[in-house]
C-alpha positions in Angstrom: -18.2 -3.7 -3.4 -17.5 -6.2 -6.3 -19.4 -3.7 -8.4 -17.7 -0.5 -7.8 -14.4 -2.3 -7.6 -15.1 -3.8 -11.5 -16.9 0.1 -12.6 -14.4 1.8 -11.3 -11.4 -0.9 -12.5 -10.1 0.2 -8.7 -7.3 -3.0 -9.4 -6.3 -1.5 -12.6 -6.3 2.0 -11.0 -3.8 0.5 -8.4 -1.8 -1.8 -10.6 -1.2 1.5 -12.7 -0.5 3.8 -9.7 2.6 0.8 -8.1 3.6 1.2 -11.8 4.3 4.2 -12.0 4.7 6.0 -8.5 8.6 4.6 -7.9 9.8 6.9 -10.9 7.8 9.8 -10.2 9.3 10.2 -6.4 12.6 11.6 -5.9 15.0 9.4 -3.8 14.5 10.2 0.1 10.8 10.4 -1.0 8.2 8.3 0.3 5.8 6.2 -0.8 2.6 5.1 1.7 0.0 2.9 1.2 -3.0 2.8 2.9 -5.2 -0.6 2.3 -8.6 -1.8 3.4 -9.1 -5.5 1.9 -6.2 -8.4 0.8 -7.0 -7.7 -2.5 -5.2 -4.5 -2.4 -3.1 -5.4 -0.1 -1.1 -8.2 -2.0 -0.1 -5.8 -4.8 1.3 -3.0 -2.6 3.2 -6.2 -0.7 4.8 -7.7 -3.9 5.6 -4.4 -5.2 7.0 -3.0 -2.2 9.2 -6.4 -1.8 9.9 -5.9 -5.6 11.3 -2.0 -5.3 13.3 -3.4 -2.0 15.3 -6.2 -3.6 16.3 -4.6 -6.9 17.6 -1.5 -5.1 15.1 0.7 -5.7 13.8 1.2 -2.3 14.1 0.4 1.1 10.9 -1.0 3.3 10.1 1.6 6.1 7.4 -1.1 7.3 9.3 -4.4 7.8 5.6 -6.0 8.4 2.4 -4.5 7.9 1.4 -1.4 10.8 -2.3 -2.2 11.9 -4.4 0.5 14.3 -4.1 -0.5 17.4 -6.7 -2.0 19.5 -7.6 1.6 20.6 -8.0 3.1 17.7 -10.4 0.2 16.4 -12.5 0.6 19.5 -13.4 4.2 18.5 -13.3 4.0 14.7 -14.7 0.1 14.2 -14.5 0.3 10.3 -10.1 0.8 11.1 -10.5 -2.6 11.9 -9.7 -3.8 8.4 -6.8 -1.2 7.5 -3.2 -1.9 6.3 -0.3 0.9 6.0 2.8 0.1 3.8 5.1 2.3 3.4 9.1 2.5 1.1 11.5 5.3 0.6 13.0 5.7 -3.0 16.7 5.3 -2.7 
């Protein structure tokens, strides 16, 4: 995972996508983010907080929405995911 994460610059990748992705969505759009480890999470947390207290945006996911206990029982690897989401004001 370290690997591709470091080939693929995934962090940059995501780092450029937060950058970018609150000008490019008309207001009343939404913005999702769908996370599998803390270290992608923590950006799309920050910026999310970020776009919500300058204005920007307002948090549709006051805290983090995890798959229910159901949903992990049938799909095991769901265990790990993290959904985020903001609407562009």
């Amino acid at each position: 995972m370290a690997l591709r994460l470091a080939v693929n610059d995934e962090m940059g990748e995501l780092d450029r996508f937060l950058s970018i992705v609150p000008d490019l969505v008309k207001p009343g759009g939404r913005i999702v983010v769908l996370t599998f480890t803390s270290l992608e999470d923590r950006p799309v947390k920050r910026k999310f907080q970020e776009l919500a207290r300058s204005g920007r945006a307002s948090l549709l996911t006051k805290h983090v929405v995890r798959p229910t206990d159901d949903e992990v029982s049938s799909n095991p690897p769901s265990r790990s995911a993290k959904l985020r989401a903001v609407e562009i004001n």
